[in-house]
Structure formats: C-alpha cells, structure tokens
Short mmCIF file of the C-alpha atoms (twelve columns), coordinates in Angstrom:
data_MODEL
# 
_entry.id   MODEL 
# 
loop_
_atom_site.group_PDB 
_atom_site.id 
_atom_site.type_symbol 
_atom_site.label_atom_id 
_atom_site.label_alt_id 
_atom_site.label_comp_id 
_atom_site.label_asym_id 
_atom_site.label_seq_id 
_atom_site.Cartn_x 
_atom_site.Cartn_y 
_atom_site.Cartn_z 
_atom_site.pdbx_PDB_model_num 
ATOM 1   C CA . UNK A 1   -21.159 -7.319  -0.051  1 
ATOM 2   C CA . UNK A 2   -23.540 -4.792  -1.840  1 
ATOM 3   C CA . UNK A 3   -23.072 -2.516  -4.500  1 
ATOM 4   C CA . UNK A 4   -23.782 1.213   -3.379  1 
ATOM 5   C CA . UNK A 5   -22.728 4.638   -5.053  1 
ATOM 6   C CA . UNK A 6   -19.868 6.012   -3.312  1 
ATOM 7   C CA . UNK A 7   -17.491 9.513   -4.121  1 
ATOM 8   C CA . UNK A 8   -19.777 10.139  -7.322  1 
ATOM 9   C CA . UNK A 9   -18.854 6.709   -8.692  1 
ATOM 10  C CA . UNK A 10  -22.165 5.052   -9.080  1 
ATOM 11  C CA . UNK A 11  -20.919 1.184   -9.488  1 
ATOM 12  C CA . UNK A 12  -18.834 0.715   -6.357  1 
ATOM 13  C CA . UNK A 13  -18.791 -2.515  -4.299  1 
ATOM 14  C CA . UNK A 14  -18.684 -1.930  -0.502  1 
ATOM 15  C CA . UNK A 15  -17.399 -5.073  2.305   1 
ATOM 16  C CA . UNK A 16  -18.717 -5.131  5.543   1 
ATOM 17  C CA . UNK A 17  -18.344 -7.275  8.384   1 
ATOM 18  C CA . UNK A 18  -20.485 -4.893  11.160  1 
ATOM 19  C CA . UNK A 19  -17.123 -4.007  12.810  1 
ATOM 20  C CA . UNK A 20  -15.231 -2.342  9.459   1 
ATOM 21  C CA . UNK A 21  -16.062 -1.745  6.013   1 
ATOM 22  C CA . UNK A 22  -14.400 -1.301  2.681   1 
ATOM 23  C CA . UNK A 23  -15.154 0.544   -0.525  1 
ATOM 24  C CA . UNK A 24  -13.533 -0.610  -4.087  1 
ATOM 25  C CA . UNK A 25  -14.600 0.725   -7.113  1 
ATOM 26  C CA . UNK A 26  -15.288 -0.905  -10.375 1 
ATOM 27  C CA . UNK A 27  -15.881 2.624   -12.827 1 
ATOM 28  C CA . UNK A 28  -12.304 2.645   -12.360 1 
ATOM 29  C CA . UNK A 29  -9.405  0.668   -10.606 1 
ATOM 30  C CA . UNK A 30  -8.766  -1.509  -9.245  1 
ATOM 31  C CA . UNK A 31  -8.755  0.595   -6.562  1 
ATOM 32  C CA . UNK A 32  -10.076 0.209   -2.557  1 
ATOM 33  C CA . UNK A 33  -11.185 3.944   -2.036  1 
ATOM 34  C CA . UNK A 34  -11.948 3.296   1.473   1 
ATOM 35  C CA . UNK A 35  -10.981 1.219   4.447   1 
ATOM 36  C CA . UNK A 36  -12.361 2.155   8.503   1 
ATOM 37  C CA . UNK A 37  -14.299 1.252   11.120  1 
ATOM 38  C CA . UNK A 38  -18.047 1.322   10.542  1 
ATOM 39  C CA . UNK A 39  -19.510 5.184   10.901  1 
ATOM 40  C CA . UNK A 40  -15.340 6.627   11.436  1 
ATOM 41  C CA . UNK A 41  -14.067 8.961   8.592   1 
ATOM 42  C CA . UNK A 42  -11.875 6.566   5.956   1 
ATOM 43  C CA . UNK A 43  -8.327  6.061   6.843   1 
ATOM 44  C CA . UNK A 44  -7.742  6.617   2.635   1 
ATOM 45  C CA . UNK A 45  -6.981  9.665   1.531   1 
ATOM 46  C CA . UNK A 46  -9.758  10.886  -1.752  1 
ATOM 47  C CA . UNK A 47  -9.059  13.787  -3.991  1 
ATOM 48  C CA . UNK A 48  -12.284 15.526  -3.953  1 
ATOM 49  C CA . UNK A 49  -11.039 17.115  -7.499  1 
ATOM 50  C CA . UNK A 50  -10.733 13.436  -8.963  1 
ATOM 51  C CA . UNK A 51  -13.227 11.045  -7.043  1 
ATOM 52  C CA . UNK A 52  -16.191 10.123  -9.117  1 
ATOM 53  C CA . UNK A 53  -14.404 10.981  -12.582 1 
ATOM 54  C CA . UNK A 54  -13.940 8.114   -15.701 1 
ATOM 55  C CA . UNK A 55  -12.338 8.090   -18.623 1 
ATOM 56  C CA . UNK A 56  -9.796  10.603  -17.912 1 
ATOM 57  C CA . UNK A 57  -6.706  10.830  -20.610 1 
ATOM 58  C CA . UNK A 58  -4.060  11.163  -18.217 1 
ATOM 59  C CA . UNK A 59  -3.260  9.359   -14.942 1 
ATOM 60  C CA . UNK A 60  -5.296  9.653   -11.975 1 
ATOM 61  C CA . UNK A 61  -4.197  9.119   -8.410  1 
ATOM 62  C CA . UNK A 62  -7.592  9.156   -7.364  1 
ATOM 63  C CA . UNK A 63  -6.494  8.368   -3.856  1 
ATOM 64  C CA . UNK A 64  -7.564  4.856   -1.678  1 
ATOM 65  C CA . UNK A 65  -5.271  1.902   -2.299  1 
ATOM 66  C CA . UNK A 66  -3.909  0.671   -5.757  1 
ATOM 67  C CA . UNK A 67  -1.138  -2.180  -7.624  1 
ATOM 68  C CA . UNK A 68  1.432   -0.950  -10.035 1 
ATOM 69  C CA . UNK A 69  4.417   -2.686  -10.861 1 
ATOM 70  C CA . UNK A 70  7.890   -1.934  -10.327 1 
ATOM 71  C CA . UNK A 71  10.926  -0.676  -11.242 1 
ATOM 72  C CA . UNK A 72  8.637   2.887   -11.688 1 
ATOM 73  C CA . UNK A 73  8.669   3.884   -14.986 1 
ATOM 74  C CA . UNK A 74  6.957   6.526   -16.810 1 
ATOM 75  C CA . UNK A 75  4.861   4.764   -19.273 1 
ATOM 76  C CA . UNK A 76  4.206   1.483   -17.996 1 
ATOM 77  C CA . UNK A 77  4.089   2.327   -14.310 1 
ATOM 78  C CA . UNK A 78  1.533   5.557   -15.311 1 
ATOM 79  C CA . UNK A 79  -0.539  3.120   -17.270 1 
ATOM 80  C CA . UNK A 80  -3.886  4.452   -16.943 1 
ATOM 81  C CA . UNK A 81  -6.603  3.273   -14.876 1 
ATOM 82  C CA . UNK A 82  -9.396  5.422   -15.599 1 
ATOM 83  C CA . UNK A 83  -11.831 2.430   -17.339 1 
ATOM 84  C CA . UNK A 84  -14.557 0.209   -16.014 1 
ATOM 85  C CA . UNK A 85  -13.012 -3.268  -14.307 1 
ATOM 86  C CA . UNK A 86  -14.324 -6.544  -14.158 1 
ATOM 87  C CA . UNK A 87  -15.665 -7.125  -10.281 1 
ATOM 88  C CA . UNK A 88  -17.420 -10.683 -8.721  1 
ATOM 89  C CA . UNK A 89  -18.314 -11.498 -5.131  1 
ATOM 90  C CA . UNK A 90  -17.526 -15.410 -4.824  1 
ATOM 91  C CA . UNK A 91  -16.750 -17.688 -1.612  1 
ATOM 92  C CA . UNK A 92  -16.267 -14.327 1.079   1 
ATOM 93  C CA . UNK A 93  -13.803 -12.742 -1.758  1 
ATOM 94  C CA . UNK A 94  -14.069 -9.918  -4.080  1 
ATOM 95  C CA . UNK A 95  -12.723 -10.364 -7.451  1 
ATOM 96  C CA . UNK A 96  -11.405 -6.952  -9.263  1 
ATOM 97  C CA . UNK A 97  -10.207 -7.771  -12.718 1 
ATOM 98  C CA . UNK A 98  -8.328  -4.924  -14.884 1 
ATOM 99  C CA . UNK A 99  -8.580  -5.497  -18.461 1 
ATOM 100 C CA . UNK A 100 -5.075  -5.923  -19.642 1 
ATOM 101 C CA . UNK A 101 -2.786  -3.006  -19.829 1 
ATOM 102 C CA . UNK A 102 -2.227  -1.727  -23.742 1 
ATOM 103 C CA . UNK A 103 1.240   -0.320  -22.865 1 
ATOM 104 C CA . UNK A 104 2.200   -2.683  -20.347 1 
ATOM 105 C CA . UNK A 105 0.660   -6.162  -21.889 1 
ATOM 106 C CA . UNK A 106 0.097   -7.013  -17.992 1 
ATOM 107 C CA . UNK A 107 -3.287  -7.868  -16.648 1 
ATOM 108 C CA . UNK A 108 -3.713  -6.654  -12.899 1 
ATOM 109 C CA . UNK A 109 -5.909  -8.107  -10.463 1 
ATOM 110 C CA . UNK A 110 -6.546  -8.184  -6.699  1 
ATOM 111 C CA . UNK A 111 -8.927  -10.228 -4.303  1 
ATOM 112 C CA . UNK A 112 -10.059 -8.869  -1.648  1 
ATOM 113 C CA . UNK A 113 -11.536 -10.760 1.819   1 
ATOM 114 C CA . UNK A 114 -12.954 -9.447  4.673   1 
ATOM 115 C CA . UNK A 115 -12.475 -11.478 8.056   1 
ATOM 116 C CA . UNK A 116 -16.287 -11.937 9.244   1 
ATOM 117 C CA . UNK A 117 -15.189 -11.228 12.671  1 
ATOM 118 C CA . UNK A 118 -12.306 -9.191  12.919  1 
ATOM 119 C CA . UNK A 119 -10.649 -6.015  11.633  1 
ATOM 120 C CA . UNK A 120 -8.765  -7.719  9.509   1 
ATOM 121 C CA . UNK A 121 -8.660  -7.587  5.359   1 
ATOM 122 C CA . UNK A 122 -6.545  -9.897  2.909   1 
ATOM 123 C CA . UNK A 123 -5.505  -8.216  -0.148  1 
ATOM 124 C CA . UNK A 124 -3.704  -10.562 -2.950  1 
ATOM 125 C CA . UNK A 125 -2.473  -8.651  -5.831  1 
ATOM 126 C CA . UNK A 126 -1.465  -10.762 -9.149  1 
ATOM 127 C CA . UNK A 127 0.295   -9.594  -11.804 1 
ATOM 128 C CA . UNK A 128 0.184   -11.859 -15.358 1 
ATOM 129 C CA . UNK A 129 2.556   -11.017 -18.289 1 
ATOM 130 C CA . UNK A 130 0.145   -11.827 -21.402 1 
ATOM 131 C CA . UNK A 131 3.395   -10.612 -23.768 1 
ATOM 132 C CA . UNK A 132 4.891   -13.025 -25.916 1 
ATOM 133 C CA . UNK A 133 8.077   -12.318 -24.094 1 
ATOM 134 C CA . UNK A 134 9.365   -12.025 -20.728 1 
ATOM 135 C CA . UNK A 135 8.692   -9.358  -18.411 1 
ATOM 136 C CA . UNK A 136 11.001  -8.566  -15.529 1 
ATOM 137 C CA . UNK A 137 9.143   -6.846  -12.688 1 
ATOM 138 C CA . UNK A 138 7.626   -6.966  -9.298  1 
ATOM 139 C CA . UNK A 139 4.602   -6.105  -7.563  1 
ATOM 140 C CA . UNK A 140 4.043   -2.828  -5.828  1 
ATOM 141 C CA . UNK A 141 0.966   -2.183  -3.095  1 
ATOM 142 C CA . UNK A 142 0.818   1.750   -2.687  1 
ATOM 143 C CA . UNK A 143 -2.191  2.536   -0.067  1 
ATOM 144 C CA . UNK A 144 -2.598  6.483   0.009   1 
ATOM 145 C CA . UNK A 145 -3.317  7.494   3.561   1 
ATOM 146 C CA . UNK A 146 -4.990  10.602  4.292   1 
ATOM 147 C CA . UNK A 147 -3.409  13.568  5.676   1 
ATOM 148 C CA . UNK A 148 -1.639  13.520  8.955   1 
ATOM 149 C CA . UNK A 149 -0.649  9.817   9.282   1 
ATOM 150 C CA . UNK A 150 2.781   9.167   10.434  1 
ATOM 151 C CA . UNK A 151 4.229   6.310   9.092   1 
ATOM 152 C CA . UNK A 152 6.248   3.626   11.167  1 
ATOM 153 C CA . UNK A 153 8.427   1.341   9.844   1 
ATOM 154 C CA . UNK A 154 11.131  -0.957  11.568  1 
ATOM 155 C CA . UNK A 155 14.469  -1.454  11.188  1 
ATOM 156 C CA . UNK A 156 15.447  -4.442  9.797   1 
ATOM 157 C CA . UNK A 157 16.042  -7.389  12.165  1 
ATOM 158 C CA . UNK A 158 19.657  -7.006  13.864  1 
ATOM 159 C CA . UNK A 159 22.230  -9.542  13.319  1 
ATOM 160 C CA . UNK A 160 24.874  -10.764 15.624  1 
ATOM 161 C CA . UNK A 161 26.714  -7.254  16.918  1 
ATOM 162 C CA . UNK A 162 30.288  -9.068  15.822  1 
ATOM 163 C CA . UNK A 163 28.770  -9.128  11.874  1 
ATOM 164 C CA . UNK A 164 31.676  -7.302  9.303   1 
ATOM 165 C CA . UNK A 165 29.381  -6.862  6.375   1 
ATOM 166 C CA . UNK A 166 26.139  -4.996  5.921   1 
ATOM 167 C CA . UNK A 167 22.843  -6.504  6.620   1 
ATOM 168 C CA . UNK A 168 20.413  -3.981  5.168   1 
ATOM 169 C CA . UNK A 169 19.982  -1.628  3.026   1 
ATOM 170 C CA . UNK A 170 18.091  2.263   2.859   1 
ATOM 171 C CA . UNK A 171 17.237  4.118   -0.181  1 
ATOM 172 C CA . UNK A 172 16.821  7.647   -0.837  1 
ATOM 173 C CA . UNK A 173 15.473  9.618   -3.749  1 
ATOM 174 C CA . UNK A 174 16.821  12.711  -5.668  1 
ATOM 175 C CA . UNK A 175 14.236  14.415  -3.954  1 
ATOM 176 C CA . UNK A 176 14.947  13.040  -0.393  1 
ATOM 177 C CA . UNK A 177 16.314  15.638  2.139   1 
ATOM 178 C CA . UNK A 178 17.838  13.547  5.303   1 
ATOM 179 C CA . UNK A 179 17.392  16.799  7.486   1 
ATOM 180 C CA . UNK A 180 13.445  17.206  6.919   1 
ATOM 181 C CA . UNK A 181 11.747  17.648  10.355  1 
ATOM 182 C CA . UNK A 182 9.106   15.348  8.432   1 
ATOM 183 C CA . UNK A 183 11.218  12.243  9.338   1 
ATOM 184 C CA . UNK A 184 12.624  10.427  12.381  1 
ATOM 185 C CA . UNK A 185 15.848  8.335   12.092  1 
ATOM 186 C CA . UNK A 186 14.892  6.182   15.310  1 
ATOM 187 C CA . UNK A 187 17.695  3.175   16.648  1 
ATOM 188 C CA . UNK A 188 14.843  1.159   15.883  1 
ATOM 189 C CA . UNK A 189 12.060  2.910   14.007  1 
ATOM 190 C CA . UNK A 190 12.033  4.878   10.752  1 
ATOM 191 C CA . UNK A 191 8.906   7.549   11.399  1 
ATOM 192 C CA . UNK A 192 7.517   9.644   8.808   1 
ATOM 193 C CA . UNK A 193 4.995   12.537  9.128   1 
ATOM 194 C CA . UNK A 194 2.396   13.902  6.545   1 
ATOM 195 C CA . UNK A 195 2.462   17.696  7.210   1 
ATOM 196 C CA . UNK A 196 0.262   19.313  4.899   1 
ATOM 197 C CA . UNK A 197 2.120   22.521  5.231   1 
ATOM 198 C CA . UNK A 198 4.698   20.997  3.614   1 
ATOM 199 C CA . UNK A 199 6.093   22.154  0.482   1 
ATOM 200 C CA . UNK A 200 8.697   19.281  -1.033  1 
ATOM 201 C CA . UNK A 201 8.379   15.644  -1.429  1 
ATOM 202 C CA . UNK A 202 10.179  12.843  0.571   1 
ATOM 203 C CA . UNK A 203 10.459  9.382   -0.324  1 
ATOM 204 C CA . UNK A 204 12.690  6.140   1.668   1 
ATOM 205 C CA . UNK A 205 12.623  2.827   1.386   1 
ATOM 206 C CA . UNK A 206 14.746  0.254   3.175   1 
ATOM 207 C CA . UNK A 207 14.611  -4.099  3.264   1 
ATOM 208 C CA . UNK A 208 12.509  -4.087  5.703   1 
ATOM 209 C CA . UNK A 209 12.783  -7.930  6.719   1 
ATOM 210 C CA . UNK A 210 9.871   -8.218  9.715   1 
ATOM 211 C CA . UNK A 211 7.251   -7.857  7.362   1 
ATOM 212 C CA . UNK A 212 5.015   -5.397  8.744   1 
ATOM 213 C CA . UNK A 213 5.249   -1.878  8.876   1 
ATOM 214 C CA . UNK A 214 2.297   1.003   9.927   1 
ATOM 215 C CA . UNK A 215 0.626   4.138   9.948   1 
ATOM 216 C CA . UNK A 216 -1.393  5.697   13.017  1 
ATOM 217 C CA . UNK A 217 -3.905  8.767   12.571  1 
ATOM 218 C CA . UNK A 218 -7.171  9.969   13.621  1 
ATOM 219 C CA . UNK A 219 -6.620  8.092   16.578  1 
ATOM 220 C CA . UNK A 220 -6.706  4.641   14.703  1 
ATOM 221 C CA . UNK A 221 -3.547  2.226   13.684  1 
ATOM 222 C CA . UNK A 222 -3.007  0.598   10.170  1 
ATOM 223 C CA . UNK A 223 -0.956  -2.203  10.149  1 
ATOM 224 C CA . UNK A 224 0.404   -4.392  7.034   1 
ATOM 225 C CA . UNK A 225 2.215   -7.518  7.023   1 
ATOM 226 C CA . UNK A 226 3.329   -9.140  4.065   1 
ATOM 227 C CA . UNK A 227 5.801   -11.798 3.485   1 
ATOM 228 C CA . UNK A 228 9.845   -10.717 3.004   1 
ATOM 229 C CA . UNK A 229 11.366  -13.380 1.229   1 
ATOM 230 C CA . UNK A 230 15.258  -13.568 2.335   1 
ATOM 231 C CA . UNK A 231 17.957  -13.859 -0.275  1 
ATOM 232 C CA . UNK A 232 15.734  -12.419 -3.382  1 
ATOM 233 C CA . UNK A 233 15.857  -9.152  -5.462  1 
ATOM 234 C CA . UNK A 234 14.106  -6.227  -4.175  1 
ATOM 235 C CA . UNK A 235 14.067  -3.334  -6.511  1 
ATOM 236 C CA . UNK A 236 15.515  0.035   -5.954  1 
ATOM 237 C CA . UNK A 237 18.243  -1.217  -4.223  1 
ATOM 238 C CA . UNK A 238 16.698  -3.954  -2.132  1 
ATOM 239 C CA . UNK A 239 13.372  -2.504  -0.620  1 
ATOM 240 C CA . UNK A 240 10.810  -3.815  0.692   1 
ATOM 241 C CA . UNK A 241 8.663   -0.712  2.397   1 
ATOM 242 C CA . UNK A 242 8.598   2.282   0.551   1 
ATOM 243 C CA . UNK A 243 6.759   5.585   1.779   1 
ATOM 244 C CA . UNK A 244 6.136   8.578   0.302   1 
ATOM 245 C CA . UNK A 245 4.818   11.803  1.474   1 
ATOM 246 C CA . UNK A 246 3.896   15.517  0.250   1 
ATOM 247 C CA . UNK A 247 1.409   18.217  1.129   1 
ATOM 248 C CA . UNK A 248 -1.651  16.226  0.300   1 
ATOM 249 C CA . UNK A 249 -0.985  12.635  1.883   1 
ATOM 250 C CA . UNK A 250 1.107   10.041  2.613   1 
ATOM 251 C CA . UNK A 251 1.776   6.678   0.648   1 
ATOM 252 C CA . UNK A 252 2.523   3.561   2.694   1 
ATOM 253 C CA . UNK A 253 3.977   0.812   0.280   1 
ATOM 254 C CA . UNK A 254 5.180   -2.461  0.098   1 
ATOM 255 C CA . UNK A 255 7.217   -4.153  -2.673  1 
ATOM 256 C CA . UNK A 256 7.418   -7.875  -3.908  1 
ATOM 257 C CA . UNK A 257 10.781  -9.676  -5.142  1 
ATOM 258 C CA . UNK A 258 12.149  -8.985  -8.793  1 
ATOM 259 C CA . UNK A 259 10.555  -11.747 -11.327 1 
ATOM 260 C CA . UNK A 260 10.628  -12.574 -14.365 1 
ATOM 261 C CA . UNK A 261 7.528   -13.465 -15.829 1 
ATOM 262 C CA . UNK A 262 7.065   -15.616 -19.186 1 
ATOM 263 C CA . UNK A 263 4.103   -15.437 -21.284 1 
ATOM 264 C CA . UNK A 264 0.906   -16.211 -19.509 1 
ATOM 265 C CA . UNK A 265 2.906   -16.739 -15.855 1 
ATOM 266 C CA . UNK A 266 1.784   -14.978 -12.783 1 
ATOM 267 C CA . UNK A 267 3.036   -13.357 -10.090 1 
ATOM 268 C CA . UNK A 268 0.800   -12.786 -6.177  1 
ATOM 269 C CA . UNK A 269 2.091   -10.648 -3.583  1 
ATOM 270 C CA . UNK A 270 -0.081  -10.490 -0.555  1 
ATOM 271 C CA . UNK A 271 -0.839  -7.889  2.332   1 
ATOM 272 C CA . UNK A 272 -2.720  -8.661  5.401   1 
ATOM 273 C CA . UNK A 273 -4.470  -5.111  6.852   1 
ATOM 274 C CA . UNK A 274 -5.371  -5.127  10.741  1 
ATOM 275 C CA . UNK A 275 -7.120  -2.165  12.474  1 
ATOM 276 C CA . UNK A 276 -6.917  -0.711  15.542  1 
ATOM 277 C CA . UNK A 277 -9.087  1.819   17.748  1 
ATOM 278 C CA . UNK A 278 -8.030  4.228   19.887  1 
ATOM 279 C CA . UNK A 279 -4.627  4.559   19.122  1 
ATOM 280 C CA . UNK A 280 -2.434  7.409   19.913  1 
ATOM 281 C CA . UNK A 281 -0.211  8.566   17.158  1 
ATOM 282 C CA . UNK A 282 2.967   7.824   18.941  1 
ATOM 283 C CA . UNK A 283 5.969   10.552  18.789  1 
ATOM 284 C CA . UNK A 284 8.948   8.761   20.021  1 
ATOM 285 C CA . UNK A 285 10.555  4.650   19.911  1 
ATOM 286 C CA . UNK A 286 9.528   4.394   23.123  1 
ATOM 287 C CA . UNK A 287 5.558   5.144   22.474  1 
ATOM 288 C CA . UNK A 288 6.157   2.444   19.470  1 
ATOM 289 C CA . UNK A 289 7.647   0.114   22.030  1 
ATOM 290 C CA . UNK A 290 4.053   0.753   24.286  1 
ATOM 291 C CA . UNK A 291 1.613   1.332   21.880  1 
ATOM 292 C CA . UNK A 292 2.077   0.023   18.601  1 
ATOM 293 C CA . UNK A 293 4.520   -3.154  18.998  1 
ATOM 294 C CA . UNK A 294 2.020   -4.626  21.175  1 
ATOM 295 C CA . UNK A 295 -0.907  -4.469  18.733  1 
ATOM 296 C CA . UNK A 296 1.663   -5.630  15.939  1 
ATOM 297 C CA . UNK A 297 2.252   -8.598  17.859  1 
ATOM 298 C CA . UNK A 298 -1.278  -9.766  17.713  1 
ATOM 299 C CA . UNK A 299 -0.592  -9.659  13.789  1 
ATOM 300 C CA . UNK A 300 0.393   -12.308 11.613  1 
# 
C-alpha cells in the first residue's frame, strides 16, 4: 500500500500486488476509483468533470466503485459523500471508514484486500444503524464500469422442468424499454451493452441465485461473486444483480438480503472481484459458454 495523488485527489491510497492495482480515495468516499491490471487503462469509469473535487453540496457520482443502501430513496440513498473518510492499512486490508451519515444515522464502511498473488480483490461492505431505532435496509455494491462494457448476468439456476410455480423473479424500471437493442434476453444469459450513443436509461434486475455475474471490455473480464442467500428478502422485488446503463457508463450491482438493523447492529455483504486478460467481449450464449463460463469456474 502507498498513498499517491491520483484524479486531482491528493490523499488517495493505491493496492498493488505487481500483477493488478487498485485506487480508493480518502478526500472523499468511500470510493475504489480504480481497479486493472498494472500499466492497462482502469476498468472504472471517472468523470473527468467530477474527479478530484471535495466538498461538493450535492451528490457526486464521481465514478469507480461505491456502497449505498437499499430500497433507493432520495434522501438517504443520495446521502452525500463528498467529505474526507477515515482510511488504515492493517494485516493486508484497507480500512475506509465514512463518518456517519447525518440524514441516514448509518455509518458505512468497506475493507478492502488484495490477494498477494492473484487478480483477485475482497471487498466487505458493512453497514451499522447508530439510530436509536431500527432501520430496515440492505446493502447495495454499485461498481461504475467505463464505457463499452457489456454486462453478463445468468439466469437463475433451473429447477426440475415438471416445477408449477415460479422460481425467479426479473424486475424492470419505469424507464426500462424490453425492445432496446442495448439488451439481450439470452435462454441462459441476460447481456447488457453500454452504447454511448445512447440516449435513454435502462435498468433490470433479477434473483440471480449463482452468485456471480460479469462485465467484459477493453479486452479484459470482471467477475463478482457474492453470496445469494436462499429463502430471504431481496429488495425490489427479489433481486440480487442489478445493472444499469446510459450514455456515459454502465453500473454492475449486487444487492444483500432485507435487514433490520437495531441500534448499534451491523450488517456485511461481501464481493469477491477476479480479473481476466485477454478476453473477448463475447456477443452471443454460446461465446459465454466458451469464453467466460470457463474463467467463472475458476471463481469462488
């Protein structure tokens, strides 16, 4: 770990293992601005407009890879993130601390390790409700990739063909057009395409029970597996993998159960991140079936 300027930002703490690096910032976040290979461009998307900027009054999306919680909601969801965090480098892990939220009364926090010899990054995000009352909510891990990742996420595992109720669920938004070239409704696969000619939003989310889903671009693979915890309450209608795309990137998210927090209990939701090189961006089920289920399976 050292700490290095980075984007304008002059307090950022960068992870490196020789094989990939990593880039979170602590003038603002939590936030990990960038994640890639060593000397390739960041698989993040940054918004040149926004990078390097504090103290800002309203929301910043900044770009990179952040925790809100969930259901979304315009003043606790929007809570800004604009301030200095706490940050400490202890036993291979990097500690980012948010002070706690003023509208929210929820402290955020993630801890970050780097594998010393693989491509591979933990990320636990914790949510603590310091309230004097409950808090009902769940953990949400939006990574913002950069433009022209396509997004791959599977269809949740089949049950026996004779089944006479519904296994799984997919959610749409208001905005959601089912007939946008953008998307591809695979028999196995959901795919999803940043186009940054693109002039609406899109948004899906489904219960995505094999816990990992994916995004390819620049001739590199993103995978992230988290844990799907059968039988619990997923919000907006049951998912698990969100993503999200308009003309300036693509967000690749994963959601944690519905809890209810007491005062001073916490909540963890963890993502594992593996990278791959030399990865084609595959078009159809059957390049995901070649290329990208075979890397998957070397992911735990």
């Amino acid at each position: 770990m050292q700490k290095t300027a980075y984007a304008g930002w002059p307090n950022c703490l960068k992870l490196s293992n020789g094989e990939i690096d990593l880039v979170a910032t602590t003038d603002v976040g939590p936030r990990i601005i960038r994640l890639g290979f060593v000397g390739a461009p960041n698989l993040f998307k940054e918004y040149p407009d926004q990078v390097g900027r504090t103290g800002a009054q309203e929301w910043m999306i900044y770009g990179g890879h952040r925790l809100w919680h969930s259901p979304e909601d315009k003043v606790r969801t929007y809570s800004l993130d604009n301030s200095p965090i706490e940050a400490k480098y202890e036993g291979g892990t990097l500690y980012l601390n948010q002070p706690v939220e003023p509208d929210t009364g929820i402290l955020k926090q993630m801890e970050v390790t780097l594998d010393p010899n693989a491509a591979v990054v933990t990320v636990r995000h914790k949510l603590t409700n310091t309230n004097l009352w409950p808090v009902e909510l769940a953990a949400w891990a939006l990574t913002v990739m950069d433009v022209g990742t396509r997004a791959i996420i599977p269809h949740p595992t089949k049950a026996h063909p004779d089944l006479l109720l519904p296994n799984w669920t997919l959610t749409l938004w208001p905005y959601t057009n089912m007939m946008d070239p953008r998307v591809t409704w695979g028999e196995k696969y959901i795919m999803l395409q940043q186009n940054p000619q693109a002039t609406t939003k899109f948004k899906l989310g489904l219960s995505a029970n094999d816990g990992w889903c994916a995004a390819a671009n620049k001739g590199f693979l993103f995978v992230k597996r988290f844990r799907y915890q059968e039988g619990a309450t997923y919000p907006d209608w049951g998912c698990s993998v969100e993503t999200f795309t308009n003309n300036d990137m693509l967000e690749l998210e994963t959601v944690g159960p519905l809890k209810t927090l007491e005062h001073g209990q916490t909540l963890e939701h963890i993502e594992r991140w593996y990278l791959f090189r030399d990865v084609p961006t595959p078009k159809t089920e059957d390049d995901v079936d070649n290329t990208i289920i075979p890397l998957v399976s070397k992911t735990k």
